[in-house]
BAGU-738674 format. One record per atom (N, C-alpha, C, CB): residue in one letter; atom name; x, z, y. Coordinates in steps of 0.02 Angstrom, whole numbers, m for minus. Atoms other than C-alpha are relative to their C-alpha. Glycine has a CB too. Example, Ala and Ser with C-alpha at 12.3 -4.5 7.8 and 13.67 -1.06 7.14 Angstrom:
2
ATOM   guke   lumke       c1       c3       c2
ATOM      a       N       45        0      m59
ATOM      a      CA      615      390     m225
ATOM      a       C       45        0       60
ATOM      a      CB      m50       62        1
ATOM      s       N      m42       m3      m59
ATOM      s      CA      684      357      m53
ATOM      s       C      m39       37       55
ATOM      s      CB       20      m71       23
***
This chain:
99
ATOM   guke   lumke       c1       c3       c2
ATOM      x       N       16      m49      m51
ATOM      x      CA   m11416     8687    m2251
ATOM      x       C      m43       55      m30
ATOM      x      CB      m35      m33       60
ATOM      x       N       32      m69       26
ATOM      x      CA   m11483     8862    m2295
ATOM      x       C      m46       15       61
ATOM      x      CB       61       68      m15
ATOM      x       N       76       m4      m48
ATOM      x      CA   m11656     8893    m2233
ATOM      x       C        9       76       51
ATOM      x      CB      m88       12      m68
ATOM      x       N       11      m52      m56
ATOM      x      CA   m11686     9043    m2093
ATOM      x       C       12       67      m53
ATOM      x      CB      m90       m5       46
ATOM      x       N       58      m41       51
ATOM      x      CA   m11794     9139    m2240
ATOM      x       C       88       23      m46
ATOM      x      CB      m88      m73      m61
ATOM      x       N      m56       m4       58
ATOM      x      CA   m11616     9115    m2363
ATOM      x       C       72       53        6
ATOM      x      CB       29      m78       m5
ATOM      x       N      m52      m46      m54
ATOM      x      CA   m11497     9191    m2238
ATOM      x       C      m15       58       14
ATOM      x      CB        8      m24       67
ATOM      x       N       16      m71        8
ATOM      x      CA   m11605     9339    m2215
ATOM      x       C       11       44      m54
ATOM      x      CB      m57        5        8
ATOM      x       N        0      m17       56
ATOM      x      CA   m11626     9367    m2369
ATOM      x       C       58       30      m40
ATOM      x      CB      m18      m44      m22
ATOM      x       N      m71       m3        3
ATOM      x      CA   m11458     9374    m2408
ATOM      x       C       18       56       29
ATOM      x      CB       34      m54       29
ATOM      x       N      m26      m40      m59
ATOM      x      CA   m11407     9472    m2265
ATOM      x       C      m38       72       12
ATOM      x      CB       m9      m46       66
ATOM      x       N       50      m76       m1
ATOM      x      CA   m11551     9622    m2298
ATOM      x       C       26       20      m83
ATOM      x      CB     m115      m16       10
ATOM      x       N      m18      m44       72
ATOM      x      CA   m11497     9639    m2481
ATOM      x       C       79      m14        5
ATOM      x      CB      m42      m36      m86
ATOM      x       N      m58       m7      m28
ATOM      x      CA   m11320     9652    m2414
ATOM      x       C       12       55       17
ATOM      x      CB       11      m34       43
ATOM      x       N        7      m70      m25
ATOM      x      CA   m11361     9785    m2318
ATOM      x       C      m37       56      m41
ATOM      x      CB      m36       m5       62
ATOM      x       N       24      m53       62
ATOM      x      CA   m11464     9862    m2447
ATOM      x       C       36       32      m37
ATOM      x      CB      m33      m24      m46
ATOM      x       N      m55      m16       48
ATOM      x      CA   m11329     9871    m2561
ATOM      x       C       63       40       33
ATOM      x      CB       26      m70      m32
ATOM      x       N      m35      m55      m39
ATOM      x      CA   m11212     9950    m2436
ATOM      x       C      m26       53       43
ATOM      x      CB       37      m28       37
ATOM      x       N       40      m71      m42
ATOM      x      CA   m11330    10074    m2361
ATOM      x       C        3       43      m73
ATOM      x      CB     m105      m16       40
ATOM      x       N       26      m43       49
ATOM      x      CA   m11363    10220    m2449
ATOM      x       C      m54       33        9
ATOM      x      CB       38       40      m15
ATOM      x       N       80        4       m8
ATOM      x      CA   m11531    10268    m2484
ATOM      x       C      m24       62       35
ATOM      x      CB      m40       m6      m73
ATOM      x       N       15      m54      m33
ATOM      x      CA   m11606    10395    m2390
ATOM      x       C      m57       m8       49
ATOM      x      CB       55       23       29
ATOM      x       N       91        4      m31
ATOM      x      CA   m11800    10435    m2331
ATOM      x       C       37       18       75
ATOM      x      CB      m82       81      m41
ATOM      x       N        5        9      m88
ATOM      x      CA   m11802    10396    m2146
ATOM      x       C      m66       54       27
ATOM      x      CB      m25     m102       25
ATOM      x       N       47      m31      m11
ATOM      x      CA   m11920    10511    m2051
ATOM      x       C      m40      m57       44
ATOM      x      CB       18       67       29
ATOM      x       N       25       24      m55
ATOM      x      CA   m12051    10440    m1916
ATOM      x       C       23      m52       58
ATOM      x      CB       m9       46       22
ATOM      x       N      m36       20      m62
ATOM      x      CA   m11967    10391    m1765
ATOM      x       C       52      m35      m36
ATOM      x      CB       27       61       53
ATOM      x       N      m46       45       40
ATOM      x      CA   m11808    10332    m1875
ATOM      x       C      m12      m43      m20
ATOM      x      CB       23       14      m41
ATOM      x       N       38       50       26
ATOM      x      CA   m11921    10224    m1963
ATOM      x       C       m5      m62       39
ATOM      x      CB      m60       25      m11
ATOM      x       N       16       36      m41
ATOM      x      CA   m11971    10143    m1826
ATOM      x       C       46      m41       38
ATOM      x      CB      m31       30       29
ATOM      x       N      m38        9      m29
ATOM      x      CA   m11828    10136    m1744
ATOM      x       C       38      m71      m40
ATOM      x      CB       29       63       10
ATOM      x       N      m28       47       28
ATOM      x      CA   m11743    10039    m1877
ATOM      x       C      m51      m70      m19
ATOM      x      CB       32       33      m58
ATOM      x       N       39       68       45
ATOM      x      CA   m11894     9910    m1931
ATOM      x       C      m16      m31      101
ATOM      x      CB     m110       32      m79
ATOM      x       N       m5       40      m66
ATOM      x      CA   m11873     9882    m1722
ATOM      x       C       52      m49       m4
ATOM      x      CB       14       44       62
ATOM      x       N      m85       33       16
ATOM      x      CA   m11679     9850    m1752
ATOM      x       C      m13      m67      m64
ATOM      x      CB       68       83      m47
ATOM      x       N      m19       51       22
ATOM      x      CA   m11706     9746    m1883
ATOM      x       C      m48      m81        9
ATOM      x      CB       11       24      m65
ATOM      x       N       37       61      m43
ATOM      x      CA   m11866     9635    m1788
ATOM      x       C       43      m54       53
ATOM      x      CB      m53       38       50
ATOM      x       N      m61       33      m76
ATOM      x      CA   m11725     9609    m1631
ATOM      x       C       38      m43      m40
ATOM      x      CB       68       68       49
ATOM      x       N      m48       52       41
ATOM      x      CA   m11599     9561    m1773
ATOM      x       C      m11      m57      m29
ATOM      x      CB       23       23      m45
ATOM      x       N       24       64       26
ATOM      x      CA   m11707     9421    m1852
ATOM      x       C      m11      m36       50
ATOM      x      CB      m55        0      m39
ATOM      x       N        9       39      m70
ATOM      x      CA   m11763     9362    m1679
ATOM      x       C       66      m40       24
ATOM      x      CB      m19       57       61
ATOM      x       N      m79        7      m45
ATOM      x      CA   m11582     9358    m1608
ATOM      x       C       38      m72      m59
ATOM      x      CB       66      110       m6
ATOM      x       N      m13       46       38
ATOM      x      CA   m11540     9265    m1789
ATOM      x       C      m30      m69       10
ATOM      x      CB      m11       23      m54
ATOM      x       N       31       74       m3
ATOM      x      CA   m11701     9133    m1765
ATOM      x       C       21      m39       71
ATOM      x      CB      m89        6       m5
ATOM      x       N      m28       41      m83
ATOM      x      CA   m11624     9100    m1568
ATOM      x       C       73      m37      m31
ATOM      x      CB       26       78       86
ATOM      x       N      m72       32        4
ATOM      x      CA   m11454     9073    m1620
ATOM      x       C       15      m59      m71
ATOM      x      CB       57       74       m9
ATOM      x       N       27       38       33
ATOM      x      CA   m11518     8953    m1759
ATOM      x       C      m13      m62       40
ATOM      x      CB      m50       29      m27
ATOM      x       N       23       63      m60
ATOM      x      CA   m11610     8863    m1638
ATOM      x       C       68      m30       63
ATOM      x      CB      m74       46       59
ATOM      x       N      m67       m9      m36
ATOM      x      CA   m11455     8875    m1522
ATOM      x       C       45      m83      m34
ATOM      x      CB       45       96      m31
ATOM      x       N      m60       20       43
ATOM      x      CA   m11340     8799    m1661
ATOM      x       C      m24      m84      m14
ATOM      x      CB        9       55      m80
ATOM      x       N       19       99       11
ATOM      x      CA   m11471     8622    m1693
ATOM      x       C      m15       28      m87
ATOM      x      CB      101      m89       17
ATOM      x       N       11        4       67
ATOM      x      CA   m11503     8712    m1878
ATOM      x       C      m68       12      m18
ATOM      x      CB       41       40      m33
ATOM      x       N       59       m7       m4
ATOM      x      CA   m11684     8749    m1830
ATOM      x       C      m30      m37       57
ATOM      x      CB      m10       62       m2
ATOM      x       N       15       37      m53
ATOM      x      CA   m11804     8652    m1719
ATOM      x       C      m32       54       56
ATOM      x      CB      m49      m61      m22
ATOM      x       N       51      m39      m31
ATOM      x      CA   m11889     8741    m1574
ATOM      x       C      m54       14       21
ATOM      x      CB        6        7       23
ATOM      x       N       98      m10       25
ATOM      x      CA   m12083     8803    m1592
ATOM      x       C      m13      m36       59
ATOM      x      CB      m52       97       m3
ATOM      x       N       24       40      m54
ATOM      x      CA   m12181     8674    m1518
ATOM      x       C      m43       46       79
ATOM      x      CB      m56      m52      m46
ATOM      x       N       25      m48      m26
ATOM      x      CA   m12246     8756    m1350
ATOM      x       C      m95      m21        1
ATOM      x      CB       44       10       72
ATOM      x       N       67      m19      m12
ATOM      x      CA   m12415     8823    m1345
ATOM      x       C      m62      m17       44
ATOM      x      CB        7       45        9
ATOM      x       N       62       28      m53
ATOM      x      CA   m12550     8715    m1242
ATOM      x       C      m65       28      m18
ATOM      x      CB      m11      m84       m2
ATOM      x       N       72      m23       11
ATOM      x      CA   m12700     8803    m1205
ATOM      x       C      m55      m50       46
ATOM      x      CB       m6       86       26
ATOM      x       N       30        6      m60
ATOM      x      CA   m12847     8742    m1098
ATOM      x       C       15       10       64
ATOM      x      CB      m37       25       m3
ATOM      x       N      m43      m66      m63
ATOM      x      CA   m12794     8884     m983
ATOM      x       C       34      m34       23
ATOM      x      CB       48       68      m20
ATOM      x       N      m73       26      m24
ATOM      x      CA   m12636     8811     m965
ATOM      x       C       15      m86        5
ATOM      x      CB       57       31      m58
ATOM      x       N       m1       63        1
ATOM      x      CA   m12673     8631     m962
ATOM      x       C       41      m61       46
ATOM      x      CB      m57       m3        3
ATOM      x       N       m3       37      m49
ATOM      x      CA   m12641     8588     m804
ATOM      x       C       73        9       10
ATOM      x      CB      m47       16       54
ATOM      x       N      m73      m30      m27
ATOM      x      CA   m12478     8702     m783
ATOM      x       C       50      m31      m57
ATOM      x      CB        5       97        1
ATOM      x       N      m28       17       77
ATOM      x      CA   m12398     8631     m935
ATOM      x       C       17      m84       10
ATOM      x      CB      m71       17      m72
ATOM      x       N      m26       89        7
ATOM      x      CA   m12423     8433     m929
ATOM      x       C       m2      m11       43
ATOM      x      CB      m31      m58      m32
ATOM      x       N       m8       20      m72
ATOM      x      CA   m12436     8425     m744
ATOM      x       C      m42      m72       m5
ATOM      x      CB       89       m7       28
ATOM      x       N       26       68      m37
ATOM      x      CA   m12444     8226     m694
ATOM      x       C      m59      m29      m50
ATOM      x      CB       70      m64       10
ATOM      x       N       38       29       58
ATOM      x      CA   m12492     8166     m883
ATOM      x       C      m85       24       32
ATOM      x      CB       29       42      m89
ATOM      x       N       86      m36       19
ATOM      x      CA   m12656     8279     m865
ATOM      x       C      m39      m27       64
ATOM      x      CB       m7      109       m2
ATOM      x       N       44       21      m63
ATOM      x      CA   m12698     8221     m695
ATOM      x       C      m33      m86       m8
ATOM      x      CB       58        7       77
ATOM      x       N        9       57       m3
ATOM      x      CA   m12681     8046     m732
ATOM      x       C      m66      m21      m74
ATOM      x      CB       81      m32        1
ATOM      x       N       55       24       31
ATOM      x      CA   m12808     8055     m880
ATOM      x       C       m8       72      m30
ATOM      x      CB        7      m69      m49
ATOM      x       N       20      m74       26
ATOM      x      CA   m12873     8225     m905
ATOM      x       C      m57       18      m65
ATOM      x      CB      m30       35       64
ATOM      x       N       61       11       56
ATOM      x      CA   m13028     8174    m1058
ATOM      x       C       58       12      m52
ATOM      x      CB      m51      m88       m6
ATOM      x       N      m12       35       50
ATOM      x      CA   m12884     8099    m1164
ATOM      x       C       55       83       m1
ATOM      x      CB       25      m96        5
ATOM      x       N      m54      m69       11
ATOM      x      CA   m12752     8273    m1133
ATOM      x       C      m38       58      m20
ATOM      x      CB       42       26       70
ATOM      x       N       48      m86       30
ATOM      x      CA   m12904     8406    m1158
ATOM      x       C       m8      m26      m84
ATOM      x      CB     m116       18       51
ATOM      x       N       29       13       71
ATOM      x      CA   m12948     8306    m1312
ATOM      x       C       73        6      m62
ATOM      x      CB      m41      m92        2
ATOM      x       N      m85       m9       47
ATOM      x      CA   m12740     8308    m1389
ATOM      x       C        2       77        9
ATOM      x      CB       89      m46       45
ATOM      x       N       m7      m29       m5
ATOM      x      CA   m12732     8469    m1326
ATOM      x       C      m67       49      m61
ATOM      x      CB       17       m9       62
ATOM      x       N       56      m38       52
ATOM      x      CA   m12892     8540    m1439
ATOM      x       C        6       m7      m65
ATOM      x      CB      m67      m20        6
ATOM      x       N      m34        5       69
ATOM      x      CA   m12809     8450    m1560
ATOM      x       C       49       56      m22
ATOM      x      CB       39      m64       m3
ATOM      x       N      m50      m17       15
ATOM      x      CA   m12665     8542    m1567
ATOM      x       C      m23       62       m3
ATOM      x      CB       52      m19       34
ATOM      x       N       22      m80       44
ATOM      x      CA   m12758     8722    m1566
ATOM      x       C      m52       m8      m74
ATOM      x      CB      m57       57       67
ATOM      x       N       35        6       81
ATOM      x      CA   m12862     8656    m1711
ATOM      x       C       49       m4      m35
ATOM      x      CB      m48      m63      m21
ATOM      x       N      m51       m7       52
ATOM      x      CA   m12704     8612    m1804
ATOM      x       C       35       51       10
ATOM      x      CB       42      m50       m8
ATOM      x       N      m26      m74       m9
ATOM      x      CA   m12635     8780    m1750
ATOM      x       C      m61       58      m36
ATOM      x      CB       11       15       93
ATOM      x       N       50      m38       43
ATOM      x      CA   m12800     8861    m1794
ATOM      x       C       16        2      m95
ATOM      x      CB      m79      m43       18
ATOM      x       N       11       m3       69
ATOM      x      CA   m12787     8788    m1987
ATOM      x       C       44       14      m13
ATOM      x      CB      m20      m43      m36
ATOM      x       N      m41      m24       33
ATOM      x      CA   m12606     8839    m2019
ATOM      x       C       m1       90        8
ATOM      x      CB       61      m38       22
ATOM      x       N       17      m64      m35
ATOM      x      CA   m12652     9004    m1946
ATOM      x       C      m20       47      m82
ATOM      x      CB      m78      m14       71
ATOM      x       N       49       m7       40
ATOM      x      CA   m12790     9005    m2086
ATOM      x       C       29        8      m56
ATOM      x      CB      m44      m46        1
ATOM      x       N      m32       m3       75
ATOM      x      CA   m12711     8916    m2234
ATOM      x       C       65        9      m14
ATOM      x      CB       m9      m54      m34
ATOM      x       N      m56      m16        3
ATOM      x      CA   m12528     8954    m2205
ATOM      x       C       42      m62        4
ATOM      x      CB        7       40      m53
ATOM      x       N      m27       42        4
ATOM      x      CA   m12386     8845    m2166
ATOM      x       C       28      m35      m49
ATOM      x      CB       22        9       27
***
């Protein structure tokens, strides 16, 4: 299986090689490093889609504690704040030292 990262890669020096070079102004610029944000996005969904990527664990905050695990959190709310602080600390350190 070819990683996310391998397929891009691929697929931007593809296009490199069939574009022809030419200074973009401002707005063009932009325009295209939008087009090609949507196009990696649209690639990492239909990845996920396909079973060849997993999908990002979701995001438990405090905040969102309650709205998120519902019954779990009611039925022992010490032991879900305390997994849950886990999981922004281990979000914090890849944050930090990189995945």
């Amino acid at each position: 299986m070819a990683s996310l990262r391998d397929v891009l890669a691929l697929r931007t020096q593809l296009e490199r090689t069939s574009e022809e070079v030419c200074v973009a102004g401002g707005q063009e610029r932009k325009k295209l490093k939008t087009q090609r944000r949507n196009e990696r996005e649209k690639d990492r969904q239909e990845m996920i889609r396909q079973g060849l990527m997993e999908p990002p664990k979701p995001k438990v905050k405090i905040s969102n504690l309650m709205r998120v695990l519902g019954n779990e959190a009611v039925a022992d709310p010490s032991a879900m704040e305390a997994q849950v602080r886990a999981q922004m600390e281990e979000r914090e350190q890849v944050r930090i030292v990189g995945p």
